[in-house]
C-alpha positions as CSV (number, residue, x, y, z in Angstrom):
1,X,-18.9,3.1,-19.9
2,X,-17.4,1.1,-17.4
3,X,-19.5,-0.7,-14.8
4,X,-19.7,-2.4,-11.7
5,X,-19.9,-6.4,-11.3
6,X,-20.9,-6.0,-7.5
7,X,-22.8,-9.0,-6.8
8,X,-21.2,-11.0,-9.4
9,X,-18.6,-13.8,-9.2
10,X,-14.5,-12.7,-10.0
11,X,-13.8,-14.2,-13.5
12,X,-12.4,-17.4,-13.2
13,X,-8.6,-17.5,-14.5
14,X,-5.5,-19.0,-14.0
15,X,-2.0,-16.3,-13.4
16,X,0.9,-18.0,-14.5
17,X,3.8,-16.2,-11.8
18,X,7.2,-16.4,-11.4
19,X,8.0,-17.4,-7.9
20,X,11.6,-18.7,-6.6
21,X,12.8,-19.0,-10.0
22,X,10.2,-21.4,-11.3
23,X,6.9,-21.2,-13.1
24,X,3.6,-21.5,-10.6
25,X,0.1,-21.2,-11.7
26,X,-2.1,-19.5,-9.7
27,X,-6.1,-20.1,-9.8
28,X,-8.8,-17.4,-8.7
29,X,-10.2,-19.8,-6.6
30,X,-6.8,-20.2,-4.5
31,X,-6.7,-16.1,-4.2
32,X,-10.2,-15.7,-3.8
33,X,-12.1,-19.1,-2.3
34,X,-13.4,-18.5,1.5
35,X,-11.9,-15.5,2.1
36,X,-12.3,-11.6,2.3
37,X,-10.3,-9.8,0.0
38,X,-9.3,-6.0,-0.9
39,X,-8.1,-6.2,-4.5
40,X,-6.7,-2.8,-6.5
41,X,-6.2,-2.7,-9.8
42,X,-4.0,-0.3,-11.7
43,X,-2.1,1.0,-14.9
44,X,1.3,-0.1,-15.0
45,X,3.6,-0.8,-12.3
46,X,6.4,1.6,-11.9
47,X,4.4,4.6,-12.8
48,X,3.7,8.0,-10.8
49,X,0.2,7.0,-8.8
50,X,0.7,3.8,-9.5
51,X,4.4,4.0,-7.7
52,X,3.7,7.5,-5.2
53,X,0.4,6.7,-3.8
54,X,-2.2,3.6,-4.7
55,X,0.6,0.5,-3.8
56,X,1.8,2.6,-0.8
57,X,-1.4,3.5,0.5
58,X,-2.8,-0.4,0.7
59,X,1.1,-1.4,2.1
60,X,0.3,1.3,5.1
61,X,-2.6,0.0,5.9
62,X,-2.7,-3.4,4.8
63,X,-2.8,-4.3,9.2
64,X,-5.8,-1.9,9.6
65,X,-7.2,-4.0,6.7
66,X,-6.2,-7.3,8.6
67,X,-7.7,-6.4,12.2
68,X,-11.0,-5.3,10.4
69,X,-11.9,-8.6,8.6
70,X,-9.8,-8.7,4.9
71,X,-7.7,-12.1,4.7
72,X,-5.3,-10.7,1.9
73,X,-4.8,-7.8,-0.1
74,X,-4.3,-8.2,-4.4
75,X,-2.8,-5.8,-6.4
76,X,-4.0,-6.8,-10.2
77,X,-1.9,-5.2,-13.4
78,X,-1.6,-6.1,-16.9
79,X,2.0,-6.0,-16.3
80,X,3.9,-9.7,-16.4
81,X,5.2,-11.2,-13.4
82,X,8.9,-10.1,-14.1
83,X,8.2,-6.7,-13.7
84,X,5.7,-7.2,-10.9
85,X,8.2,-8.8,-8.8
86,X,10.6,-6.4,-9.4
87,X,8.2,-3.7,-8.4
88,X,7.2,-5.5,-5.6
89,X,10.8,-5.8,-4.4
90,X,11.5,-1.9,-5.0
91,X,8.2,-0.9,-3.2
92,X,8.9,-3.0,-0.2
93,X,5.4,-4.1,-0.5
94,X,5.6,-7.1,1.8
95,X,2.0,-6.5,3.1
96,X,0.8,-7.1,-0.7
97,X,0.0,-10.1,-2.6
98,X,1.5,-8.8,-6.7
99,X,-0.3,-10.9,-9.1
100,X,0.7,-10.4,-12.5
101,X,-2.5,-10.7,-15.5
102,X,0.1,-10.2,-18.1
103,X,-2.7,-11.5,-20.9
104,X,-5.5,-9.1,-19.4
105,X,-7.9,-11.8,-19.6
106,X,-8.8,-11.2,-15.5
107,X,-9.3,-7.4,-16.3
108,X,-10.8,-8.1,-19.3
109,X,-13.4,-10.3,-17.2
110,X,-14.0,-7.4,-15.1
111,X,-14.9,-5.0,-17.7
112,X,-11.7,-2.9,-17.2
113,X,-9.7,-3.8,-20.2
114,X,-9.1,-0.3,-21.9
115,X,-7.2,0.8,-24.7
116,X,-3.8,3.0,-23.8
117,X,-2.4,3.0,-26.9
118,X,-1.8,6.7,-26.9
119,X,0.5,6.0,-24.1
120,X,2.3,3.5,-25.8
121,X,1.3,1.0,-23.1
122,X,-1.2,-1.1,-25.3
123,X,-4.2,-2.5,-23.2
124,X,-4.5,-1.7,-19.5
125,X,-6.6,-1.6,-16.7
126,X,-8.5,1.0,-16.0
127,X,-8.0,1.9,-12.1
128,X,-10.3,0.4,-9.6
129,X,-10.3,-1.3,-6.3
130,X,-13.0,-3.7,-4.9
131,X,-13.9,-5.9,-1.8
132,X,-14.6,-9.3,-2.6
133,X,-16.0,-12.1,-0.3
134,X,-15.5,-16.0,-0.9
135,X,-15.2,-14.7,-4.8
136,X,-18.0,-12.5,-5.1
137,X,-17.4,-8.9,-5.7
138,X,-19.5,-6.8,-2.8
139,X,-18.2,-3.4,-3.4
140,X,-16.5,-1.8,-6.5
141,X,-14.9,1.7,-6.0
142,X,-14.4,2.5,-10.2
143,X,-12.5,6.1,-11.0
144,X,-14.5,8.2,-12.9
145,X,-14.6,7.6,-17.0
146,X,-12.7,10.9,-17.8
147,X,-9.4,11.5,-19.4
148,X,-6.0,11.2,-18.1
149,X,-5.3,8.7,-15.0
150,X,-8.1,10.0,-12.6
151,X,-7.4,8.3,-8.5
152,X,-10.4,9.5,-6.9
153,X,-12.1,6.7,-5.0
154,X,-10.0,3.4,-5.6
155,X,-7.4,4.1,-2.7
156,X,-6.9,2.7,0.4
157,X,-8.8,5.1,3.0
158,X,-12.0,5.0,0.6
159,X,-11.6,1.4,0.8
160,X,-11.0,1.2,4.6
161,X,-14.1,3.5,5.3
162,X,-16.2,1.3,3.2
163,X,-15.2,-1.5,5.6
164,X,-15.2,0.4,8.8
165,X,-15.7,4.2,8.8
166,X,-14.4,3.9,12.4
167,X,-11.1,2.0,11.8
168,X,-7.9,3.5,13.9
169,X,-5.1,4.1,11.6
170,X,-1.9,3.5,12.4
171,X,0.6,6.7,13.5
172,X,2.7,8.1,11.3
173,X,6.2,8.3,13.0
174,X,9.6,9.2,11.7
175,X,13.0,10.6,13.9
176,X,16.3,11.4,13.2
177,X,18.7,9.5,15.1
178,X,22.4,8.9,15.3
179,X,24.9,5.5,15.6
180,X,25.5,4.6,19.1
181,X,22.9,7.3,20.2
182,X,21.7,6.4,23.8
183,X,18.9,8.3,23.8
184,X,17.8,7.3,19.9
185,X,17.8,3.7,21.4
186,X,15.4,4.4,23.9
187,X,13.2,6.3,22.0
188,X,13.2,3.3,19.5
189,X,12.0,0.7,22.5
190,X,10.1,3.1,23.3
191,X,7.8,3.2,19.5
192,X,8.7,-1.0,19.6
193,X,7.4,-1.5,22.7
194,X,3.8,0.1,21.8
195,X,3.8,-1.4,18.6
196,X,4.8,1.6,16.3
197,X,6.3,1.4,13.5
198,X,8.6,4.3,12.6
199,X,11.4,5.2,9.5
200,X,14.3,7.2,10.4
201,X,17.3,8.8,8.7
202,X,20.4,8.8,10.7
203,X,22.0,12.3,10.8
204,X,25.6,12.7,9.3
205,X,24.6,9.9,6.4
206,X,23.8,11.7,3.5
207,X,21.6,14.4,6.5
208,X,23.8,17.0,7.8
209,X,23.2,18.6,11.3
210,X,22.4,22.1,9.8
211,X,19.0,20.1,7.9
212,X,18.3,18.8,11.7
213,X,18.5,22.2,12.7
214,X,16.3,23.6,10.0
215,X,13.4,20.5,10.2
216,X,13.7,20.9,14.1
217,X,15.0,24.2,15.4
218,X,17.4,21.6,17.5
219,X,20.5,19.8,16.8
220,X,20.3,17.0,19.4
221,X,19.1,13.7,18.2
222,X,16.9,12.1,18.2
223,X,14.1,13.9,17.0
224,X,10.6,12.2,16.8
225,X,8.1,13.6,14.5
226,X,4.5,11.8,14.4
227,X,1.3,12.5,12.5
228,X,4.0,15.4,11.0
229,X,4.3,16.8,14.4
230,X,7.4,16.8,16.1
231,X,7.1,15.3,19.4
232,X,11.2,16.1,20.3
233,X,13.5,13.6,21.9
234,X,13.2,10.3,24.1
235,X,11.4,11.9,27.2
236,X,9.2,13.9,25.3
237,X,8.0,10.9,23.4
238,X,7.9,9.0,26.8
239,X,5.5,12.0,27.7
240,X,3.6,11.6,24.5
241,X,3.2,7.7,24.4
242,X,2.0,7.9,28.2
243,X,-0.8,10.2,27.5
244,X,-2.0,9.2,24.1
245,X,-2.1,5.6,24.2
């Protein structure tokens, strides 16, 4: 049965990561001494949740996290530091801190050292996140001890509620644009300007006007979709921004 450690100190180890092509050791007290921190721990980096949903989910909103108290976010797998760096790099997880416990002894501190082997993958941690403050873990949000890979409770809203249940997240936005589109420009000062962040595929690279059409109904550019809504082009975002924020 796996159990919490809430109240307790983080176990006290020493990561050995790969950072600019040398060998750095890393203690717990260095992650963990006088600050707040939001550490997840998963299976294996590179797989499904692991890749689809629990990294991404912290990386989103790792600056909801920062404006609401957490000095760093940790993401902890019995994976060594090779592969976590290259995971980090493929994820674009610049908002997360990857620290590799290649031996398991940190998990295994925690209680959350269990036994894959069916898998292949040998010992891993079980999936959990917790909050931890100047190295003593407050909160623990453990998935459920039932088969298969449950992700329940160990994500990033749970977490953010725990610490705020009023927290703003940040807005979803995404347009299609054009090279050398005026109007795509403007729309993009306009989402810089308030502080939005936004991804965008550029129609005619690799997105043909006839999948515009069909996600839009239009086939001008650009196209601003937020929260999954689509907003329409640079003056109806203008309109949008003015009213909403």
């Amino acid at each position: 049965m796996l159990s919490h450690r809430e109240g307790q100190r983080v176990p006290n180890v020493t990561f050995r990561i790969r950072q600019n092509n040398e060998w750095v050791e890393v203690t717990t007290d260095a992650l963990f001494a006088g600050k707040t921190v939001v550490v997840f721990s998963l299976p294996g980096a590179f797989t499904p949740t692991c890749s689809s949903t629990h990294l991404p989910g912290y990386n989103d909103l790792a600056h909801v996290f920062k404006q609401n108290g957490v000095d760093d976010i940790i993401c902890i797998s019995v994976n060594d530091t090779f592969v976590m760096n290259e995971w980090g790099k493929y994820q674009e997880a610049e908002n997360i801190r990857l620290i590799p416990d290649g031996n398991g002894e940190f998990t295994e501190g925690m209680g959350m050292l269990v036994d894959k082997s069916d898998l292949g993958f040998g010992k891993r941690s079980w999936r959990y996140s917790m909050l931890v403050k100047d190295g003593v873990v407050e909160k623990m949000f453990i998935e459920p001890d039932e088969p298969g890979d449950p992700f329940k409770v160990s994500d990033a809203e749970t977490m953010l509620r725990y610490i705020n249940p009023e927290a703003v997240k940040p807005l979803q936005v995404f347009l299609f644009a054009k090279e050398g589109c005026q109007y795509c420009a403007r729309a993009k000062e306009l989402l810089n300007k308030n502080g939005l962040s936004y991804d965008e595929v550029y129609v005619g690279k690799g997105v043909s006007t006839r999948a515009l059409q069909a996600a839009t109904g239009a086939t001008t550019v650009p196209q601003v979709f937020i929260n999954g809504h689509l907003i329409g082009g640079s003056e109806a975002l203008a309109g949008y921004l003015a009213e909403a924020l």
